[in-house]
C-alpha angles and dihedrals in degrees: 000000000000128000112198137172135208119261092251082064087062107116108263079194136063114212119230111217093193102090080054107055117114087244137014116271117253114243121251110268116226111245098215095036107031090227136125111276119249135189098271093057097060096040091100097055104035136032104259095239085062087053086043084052093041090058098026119127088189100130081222138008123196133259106237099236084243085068103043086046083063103035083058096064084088101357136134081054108204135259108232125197108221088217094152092055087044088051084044093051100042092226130146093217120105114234119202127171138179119248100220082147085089095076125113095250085037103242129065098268106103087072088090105013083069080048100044089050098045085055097051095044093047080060094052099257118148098184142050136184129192145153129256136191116193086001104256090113091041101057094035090062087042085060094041085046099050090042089067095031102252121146104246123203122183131191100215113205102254102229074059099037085058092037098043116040102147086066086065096047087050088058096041087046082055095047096259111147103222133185131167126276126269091028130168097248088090136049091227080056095053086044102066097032093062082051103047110358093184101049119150087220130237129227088238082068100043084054092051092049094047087045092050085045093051086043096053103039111070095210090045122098116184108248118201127197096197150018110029112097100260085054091068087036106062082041092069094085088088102058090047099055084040089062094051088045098049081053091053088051092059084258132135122195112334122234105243121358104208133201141168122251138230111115096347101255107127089028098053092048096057095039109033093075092058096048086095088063101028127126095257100042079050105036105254096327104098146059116310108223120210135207111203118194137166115267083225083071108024097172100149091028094048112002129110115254103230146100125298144127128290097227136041111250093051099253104127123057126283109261118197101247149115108285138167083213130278095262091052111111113200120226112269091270113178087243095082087171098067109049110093122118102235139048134221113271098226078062098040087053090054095053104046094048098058097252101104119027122218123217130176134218136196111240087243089062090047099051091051086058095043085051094044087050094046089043093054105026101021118226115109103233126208129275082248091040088051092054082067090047103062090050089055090055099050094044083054094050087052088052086048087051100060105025104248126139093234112179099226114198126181134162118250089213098181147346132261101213085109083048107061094109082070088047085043086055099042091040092055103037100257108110116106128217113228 
């Protein structure tokens, strides 16, 4: 069963989690002085409308109607009842999740990369360049990109660059410029490759890399598609639409509201705008949130909490988070998405106050809950959706357990149809837990 709006339901407003949050964020630290970050230091890299919004209080800041002409194109994205996987499960919770897999670039990624873009054209900039890890971020900033008419160059992450390479043929459709990560074109690239040629990449060194070629190119400003504060909050777009779906669907608040976890993107969209009723922020009474990460790259589940860079030559400025440390490369996992070594402070901040749990999965586990949800509902999710998944099953098989009608909502943040190759690998044997 599907629950969908018309586009003039879409939210003209972002909302701003900050004022929420069980204690106020640390500032950026400057990597040179030591000193907090101000607006002037990240003026090279980012438009100055996207700093006002990364330090901005405001409870909601609006959606410039550019923006919104664009975001229509596939918003609002449906609510879907997983009716078919309840029915699988035999389990008397309800399971909803958002479709964000009905975007152009198929995940919900474009939300900020159209945003990102608008903002940087409005400041005169004609070129961007940015990281990716399985690619989602990369081709949805291609799009963006292409929609405004910016050059876009990515620095894909190489084990995905050589998985994926359909991803790379979706940016370059869309006129991104990609090479493998580490590549010779940066000093932070060669780097890394005269220590290690045959490196499987991070996404900590594709961002040093995006951040040295926006440093060093007058015209380019450094583009991100998760972590820093205006990424979460262009993504909150989805969890708003969700609560006015889960209305329409005869639905209060839902128990426990699950995403996977790399940077904190997909996951932040769906849950920031029901922190204000969560169960931390309420004492027990409200929704759980849950961070779901792979156990190859366990930052929120094993990580210190402390500060440290987000790449991995120590370029950018130090962010108060859980991190496995900037220089640690994650095995070559199928989830792209999700291996990077920090995690984004508004979730961070979450976590280690008690209000959004964090578990981990092997990618074997993962895969089993990917097949079961293709096998009942029938899209194939990606490797980082499927992540999600498997928490939602097993949240529906506790309820089964002990007999309560739990809602269940997590967000579908992409498709899988550029992953089979992962699906080729699990289905024959041949995935390996790490």
């Amino acid at each position: 069963m599907r629950y969908l709006m018309t586009p003039d339901k879409t939210p003209s407003a972002w909302f701003n989690v900050a004022p929420h949050l069980p204690e106020p964020l640390s500032p950026p630290i400057h990597p040179g002085t030591g000193e907090p970050v101000g607006p002037d230091d990240l003026a090279p890299l980012f438009p100055m409308a996207l700093i006002a919004q990364e330090m901005s209080a405001d409870p909601w800041i609006d959606i410039p109607g550019e923006v919104l002409d664009i975001l229509r194109l596939w918003r609002p994205t449906p609510l879907v009842r997983a009716r078919r996987l309840e029915a699988a499960l035999d389990t008397p919770a309800r399971i909803y999740f958002k479709d964000e897999s009905v975007s152009p670039a198929g995940s919900h990624k474009p939300n900020t990369a159209v945003a990102q873009a608008f903002y940087n054209k409005a400041e005169g900039i004609g070129r961007i360049s940015t990281e990716t890890g399985a690619g989602q971020w990369g081709s949805a900033l291609a799009f963006a990109c292409d929609q405004f008419g910016l050059e876009c160059f990515v620095y894909m992450v190489a084990a995905s660059y050589h998985q994926k390479p359909y991803r790379r043929v979706m940016m370059e459709t869309w006129g991104g410029q990609v090479v493998p990560s580490p590549s010779d074109r940066t000093q932070a690239g060669k780097a890394v490759l005269a220590r290690d040629p045959d490196t499987s990449g991070s996404l900590g060194i594709a961002i040093s890399e995006a951040v040295e070629d926006a440093a060093t190119h007058p015209d380019t400003h450094y583009s991100l598609g998760s972590v820093l504060n205006h990424v979460l909050l262009h993504q909150t777009v989805i969890g708003l639409e969700a609560k006015q779906q889960l209305e329409q669907a005869g639905e209060g608040l839902p128990d426990v509201v699950i995403g996977s976890c790399g940077g904190g993107s997909n996951l932040a969209g769906l849950a920031l705008p029901f922190v204000p009723d969560c169960a931390g922020a309420r004492g027990g009474s409200g929704p759980r949130l849950v961070a779901v990460e792979p156990s190859a790259c366990p930052t929120l589940t094993e990580g210190r909490f402390e500060y440290d860079f987000g790449d991995e030559a120590g370029m950018t400025p130090k962010i108060l988070m859980y991190t496995l440390g900037h220089e640690f490369i994650p095995p070559p996992i199928h989830a792209g998405g999700l291996r990077y070594h920090g995690d984004a402070p508004i979730i961070c901040n979450l976590v280690k106050n008690g209000w959004m749990e964090a578990v981990a999965y092997p990618q074997g586990k993962v895969f089993e809950a990917a097949v079961q949800f293709a096998r009942s509902q029938g899209p194939i999710p990606a490797p980082e959706t499927a992540h999600a998944i498997r928490a939602a099953i097993d949240e529906a098989l506790a309820a089964k357990e002990v007999g309560e009608e739990r809602v269940i909502l997590f967000n579908y943040s992409g498709h899988g149809l550029l992953d089979l190759g992962a699906y080729d690998s699990f289905l024959h044997g041949q995935l390996v837990d790490v």
